[in-house]
C-alpha positions in Angstrom: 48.9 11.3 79.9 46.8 13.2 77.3 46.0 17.0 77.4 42.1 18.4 77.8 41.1 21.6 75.6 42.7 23.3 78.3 46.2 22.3 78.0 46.0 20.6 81.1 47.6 17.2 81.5 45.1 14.0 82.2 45.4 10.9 82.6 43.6 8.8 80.2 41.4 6.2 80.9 41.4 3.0 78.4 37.9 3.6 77.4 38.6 6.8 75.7 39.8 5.9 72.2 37.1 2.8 72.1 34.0 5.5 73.0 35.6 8.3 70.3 35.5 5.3 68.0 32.1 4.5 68.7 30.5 8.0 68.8 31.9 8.6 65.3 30.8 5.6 63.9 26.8 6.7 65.8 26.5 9.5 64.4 27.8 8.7 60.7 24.7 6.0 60.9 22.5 9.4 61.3 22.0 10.2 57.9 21.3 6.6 56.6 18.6 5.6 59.5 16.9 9.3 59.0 16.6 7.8 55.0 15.1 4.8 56.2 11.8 6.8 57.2 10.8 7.3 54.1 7.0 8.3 54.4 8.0 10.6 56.7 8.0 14.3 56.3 11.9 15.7 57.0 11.5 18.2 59.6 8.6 16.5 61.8 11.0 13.7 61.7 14.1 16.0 62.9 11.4 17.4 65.5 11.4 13.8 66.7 14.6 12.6 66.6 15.0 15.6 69.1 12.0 14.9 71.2 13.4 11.8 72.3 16.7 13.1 72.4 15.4 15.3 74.9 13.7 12.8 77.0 17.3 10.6 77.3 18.9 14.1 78.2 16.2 15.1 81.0 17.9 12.6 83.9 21.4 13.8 83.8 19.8 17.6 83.5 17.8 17.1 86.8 20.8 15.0 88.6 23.3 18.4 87.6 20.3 20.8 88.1 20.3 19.6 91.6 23.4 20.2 92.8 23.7 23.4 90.5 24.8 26.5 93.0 22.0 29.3 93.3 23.9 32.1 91.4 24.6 29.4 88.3 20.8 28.5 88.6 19.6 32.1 88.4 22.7 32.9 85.6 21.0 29.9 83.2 17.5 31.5 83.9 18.7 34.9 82.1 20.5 33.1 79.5 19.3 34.6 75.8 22.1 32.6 74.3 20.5 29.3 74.9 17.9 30.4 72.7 20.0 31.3 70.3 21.6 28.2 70.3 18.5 26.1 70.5 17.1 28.1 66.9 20.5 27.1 65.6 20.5 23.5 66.3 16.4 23.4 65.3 17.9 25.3 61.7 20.8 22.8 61.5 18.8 19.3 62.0 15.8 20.5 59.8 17.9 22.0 57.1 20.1 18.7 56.9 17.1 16.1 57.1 15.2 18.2 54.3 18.6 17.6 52.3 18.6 14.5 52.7 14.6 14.3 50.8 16.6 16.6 47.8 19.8 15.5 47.2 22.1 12.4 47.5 23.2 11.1 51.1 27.1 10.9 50.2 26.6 15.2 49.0 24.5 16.0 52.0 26.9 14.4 54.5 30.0 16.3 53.0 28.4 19.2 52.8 27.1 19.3 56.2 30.8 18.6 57.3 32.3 22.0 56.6 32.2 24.1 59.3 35.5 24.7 60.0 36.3 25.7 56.5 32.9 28.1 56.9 34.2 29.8 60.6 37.6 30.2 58.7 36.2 32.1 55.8 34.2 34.3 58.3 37.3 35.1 60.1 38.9 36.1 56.7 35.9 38.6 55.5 36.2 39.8 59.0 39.8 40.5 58.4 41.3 38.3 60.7 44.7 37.3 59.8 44.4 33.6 58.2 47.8 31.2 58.4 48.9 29.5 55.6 47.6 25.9 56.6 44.5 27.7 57.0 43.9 29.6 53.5 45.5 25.8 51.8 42.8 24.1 53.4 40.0 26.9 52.3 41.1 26.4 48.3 41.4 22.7 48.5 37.7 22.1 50.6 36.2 24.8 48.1 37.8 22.9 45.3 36.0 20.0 46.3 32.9 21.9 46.8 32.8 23.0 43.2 33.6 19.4 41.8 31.1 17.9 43.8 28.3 21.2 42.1 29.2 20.7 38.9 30.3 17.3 38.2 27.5 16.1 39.4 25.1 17.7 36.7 27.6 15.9 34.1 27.3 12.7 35.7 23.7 13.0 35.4 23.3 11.7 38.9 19.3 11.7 39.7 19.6 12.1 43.2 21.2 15.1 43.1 19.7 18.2 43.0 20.7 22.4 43.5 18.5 23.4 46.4 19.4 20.0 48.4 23.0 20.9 48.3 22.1 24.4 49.1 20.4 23.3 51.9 22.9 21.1 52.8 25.0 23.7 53.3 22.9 26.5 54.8 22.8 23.3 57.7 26.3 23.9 58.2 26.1 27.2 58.7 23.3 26.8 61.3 25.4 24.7 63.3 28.4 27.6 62.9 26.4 29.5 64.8 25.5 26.7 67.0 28.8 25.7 68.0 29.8 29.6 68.5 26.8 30.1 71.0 27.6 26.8 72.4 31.5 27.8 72.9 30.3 30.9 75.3 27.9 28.4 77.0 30.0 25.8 78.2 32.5 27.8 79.3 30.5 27.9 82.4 27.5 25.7 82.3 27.5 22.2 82.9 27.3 19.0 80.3 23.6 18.4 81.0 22.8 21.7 82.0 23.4 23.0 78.3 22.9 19.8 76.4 18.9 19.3 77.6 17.5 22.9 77.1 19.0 23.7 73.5 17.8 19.8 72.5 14.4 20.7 73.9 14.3 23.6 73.0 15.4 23.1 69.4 12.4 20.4 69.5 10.0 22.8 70.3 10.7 25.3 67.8 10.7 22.2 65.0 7.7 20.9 66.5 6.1 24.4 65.8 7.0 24.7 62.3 6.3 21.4 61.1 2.8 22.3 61.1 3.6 24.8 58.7 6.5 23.7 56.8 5.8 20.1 56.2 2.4 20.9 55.1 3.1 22.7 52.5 6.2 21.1 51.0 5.3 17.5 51.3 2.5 16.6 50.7 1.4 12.5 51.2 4.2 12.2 54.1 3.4 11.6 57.7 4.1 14.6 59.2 3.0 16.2 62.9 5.0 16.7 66.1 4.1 13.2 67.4 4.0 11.3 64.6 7.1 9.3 65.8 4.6 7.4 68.0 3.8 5.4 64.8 5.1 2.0 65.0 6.4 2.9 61.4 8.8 5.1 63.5 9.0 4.4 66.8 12.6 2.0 66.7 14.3 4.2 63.7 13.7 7.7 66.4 14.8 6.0 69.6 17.8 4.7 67.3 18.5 8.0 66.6 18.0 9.8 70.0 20.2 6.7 71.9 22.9 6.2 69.0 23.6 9.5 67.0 22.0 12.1 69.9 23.3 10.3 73.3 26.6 8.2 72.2 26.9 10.2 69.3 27.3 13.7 70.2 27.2 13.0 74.4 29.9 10.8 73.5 32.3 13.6 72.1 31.9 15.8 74.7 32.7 13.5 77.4 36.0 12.3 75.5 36.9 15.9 75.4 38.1 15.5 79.0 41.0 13.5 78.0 41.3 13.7 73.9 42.6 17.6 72.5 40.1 19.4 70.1 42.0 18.7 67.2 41.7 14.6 67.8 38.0 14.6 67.9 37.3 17.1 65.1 40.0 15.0 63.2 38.0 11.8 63.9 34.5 13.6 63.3 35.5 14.4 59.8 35.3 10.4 58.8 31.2 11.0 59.1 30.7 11.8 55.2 32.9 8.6 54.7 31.7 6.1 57.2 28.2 7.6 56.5 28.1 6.5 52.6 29.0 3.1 53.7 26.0 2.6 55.8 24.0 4.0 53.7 24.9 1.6 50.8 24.9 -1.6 53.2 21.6 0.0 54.5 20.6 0.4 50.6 19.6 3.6 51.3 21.9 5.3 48.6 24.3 4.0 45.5 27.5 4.0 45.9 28.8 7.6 45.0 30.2 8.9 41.5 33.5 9.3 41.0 33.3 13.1 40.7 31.5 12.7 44.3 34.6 10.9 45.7 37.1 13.1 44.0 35.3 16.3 45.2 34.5 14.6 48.7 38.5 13.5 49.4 39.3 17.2 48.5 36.3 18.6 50.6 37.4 16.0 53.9 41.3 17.5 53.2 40.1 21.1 53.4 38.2 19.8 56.2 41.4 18.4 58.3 44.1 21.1 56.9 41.7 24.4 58.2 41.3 21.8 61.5 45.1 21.1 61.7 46.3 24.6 60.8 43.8 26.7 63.0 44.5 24.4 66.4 47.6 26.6 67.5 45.3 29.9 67.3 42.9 27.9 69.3 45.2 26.8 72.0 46.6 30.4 72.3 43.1 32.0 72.4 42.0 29.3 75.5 45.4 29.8 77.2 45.1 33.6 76.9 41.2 33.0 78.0 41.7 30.7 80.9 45.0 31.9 82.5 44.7 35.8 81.7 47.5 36.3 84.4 50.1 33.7 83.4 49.6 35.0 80.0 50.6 38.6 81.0 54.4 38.0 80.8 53.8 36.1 77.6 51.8 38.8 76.2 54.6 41.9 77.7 57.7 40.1 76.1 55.7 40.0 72.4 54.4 43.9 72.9 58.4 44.6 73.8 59.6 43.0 70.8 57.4 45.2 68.7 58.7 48.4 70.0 61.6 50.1 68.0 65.1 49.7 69.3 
């Protein structure tokens, strides 16, 4: 038996564990493949990769769409936070695949991989009490953040540069908001449903600005919303869509039927690790510095202890959520023991 995000027990099927393993290990080739394109320009290419995520997405949308009930259909119609969420994701993949041009692929990846120390810091300027598991794994993941800054300029490592990082991280904080948005989403919608109009929709928005953006920064790339239909790029985007976008990403959602939260963001925060290995079989990128590993094992420890320490809020918050009356006497006996005797 294994519990779903909900608490609920499930039995698990013996292809769980094998597709987590394999979704972690698709999207950590992300970073490498996207390198591998190098005459192209980074956020036409992240238009593309989504493009043809899109078109792998569109079957299982029309299959759900189908047998969607009326008053779902007409609540997705009026749905502003899709947008949202699609402007998110279109900020997360350009802002990390621009990285990727400006700074090394081992920095970009761990950089990238902070979001829960980000949504924990949030919850601490917003005054929100923080455990102490929680405000541990904040000093230690921004410990490793600052080794990772300024080591790096001692090292002298040429791949490495200020504005890449920077950008790096401005594409975790994209997908902060991206998973927030999302959260409220698939409370109610449909896999598909969700997954097929923020992936197309965060296409479109990249395919717009490419135009613009690409143009003016990169000058001598191939750039263009359909500039994937080079032979150049064809098999590295329909890698990308089918590996990182479908068994990647579709992969961990499915599992989170049968696998908790904490097991899959556990597992998802190997990607900086597993990532810098394909990239240096791939010969992509060097093998990182030492201040790069130091910084990066602190950064991944932040990663897991703000993970580990925030899952029992979690749990709470989705009990509370989910089963508002069970919760009631739960919720009476801790107002009575606050009262004064």
């Amino acid at each position: 038996m294994a519990e779903n995000g909900d608490g609920i027990g499930t039995a698990r099927p013996w292809y769980v564990l094998p597709v987590l393993v394999l979704a972690v290990f698709a999207i950590s080739s992300a970073g490498a493949v996207t390198k591998l394109m190098r005459d192209a320009a980074p956020v036409s290419s992240a238009a593309w990769r989504l493009q043809a995520t899109a078109l792998i997405l569109l079957p299982g949308f029309v299959w759900q769409w189908r047998w969607l009930p009326i008053e779902q259909r007409r609540r997705a119609y009026q749905c502003r936070i899709v947008v949202l969420s699609a402007l998110a994701l279109a900020l997360h993949f350009g802002l990390w695949v621009w990285s990727l041009l400006h700074t090394s692929l081992p920095h970009s990846l761990l950089l990238v991989s902070i979001p829960p120390i980000i949504l924990a810091v949030v919850s601490w300027l917003r005054c929100q009490p923080l455990s102490l598991g929680e405000t541990f794994g904040i000093i230690t993941g921004l410990l490793g953040v600052v080794i990772i800054a300024a080591m790096s300029r001692v090292e002298n490592d040429a791949e490495v540069t200020l504005v890449g990082d920077c950008a790096a991280f401005l594409a975790a904080c994209a997908f902060v908001i991206y998973m927030v948005s999302g959260s409220h989403l698939r409370a109610w919608m449909p896999l598909y449903i969700y997954v097929f109009p923020v992936t197309a929709g965060a296409s479109i928005f990249l395919s717009l600005s490419c135009a613009f953006v690409d143009g003016e920064t990169v000058p001598g790339y191939v750039s263009g919303p359909f500039g994937w239909f080079n032979k150049e790029f064809w098999f590295p985007v329909v890698f990308l869509a089918l590996g990182p976008g479908f068994v990647g990403h579709t992969g961990l959602n499915a599992v989170l039927k049968y696998c908790s939260p904490l097991l899959v963001s556990m597992a998802v925060t190997l990607e900086p690790v597993f990532g810098s290995v394909v990239g240096w079989l791939l010969d992509v990128s060097p093998p990182p510095g030492i201040s790069t590993c130091i910084g990066g094992a602190l950064l991944v420890l932040g990663t897991i202890w703000v993970t580990y320490a925030s899952q029992p809020k979690k749990s709470m918050q989705s009990a509370v959520a989910n089963h508002p009356i069970d919760s009631q006497p739960l919720l009476s006996s801790l107002t009575k023991n606050d009262e004064p005797v």
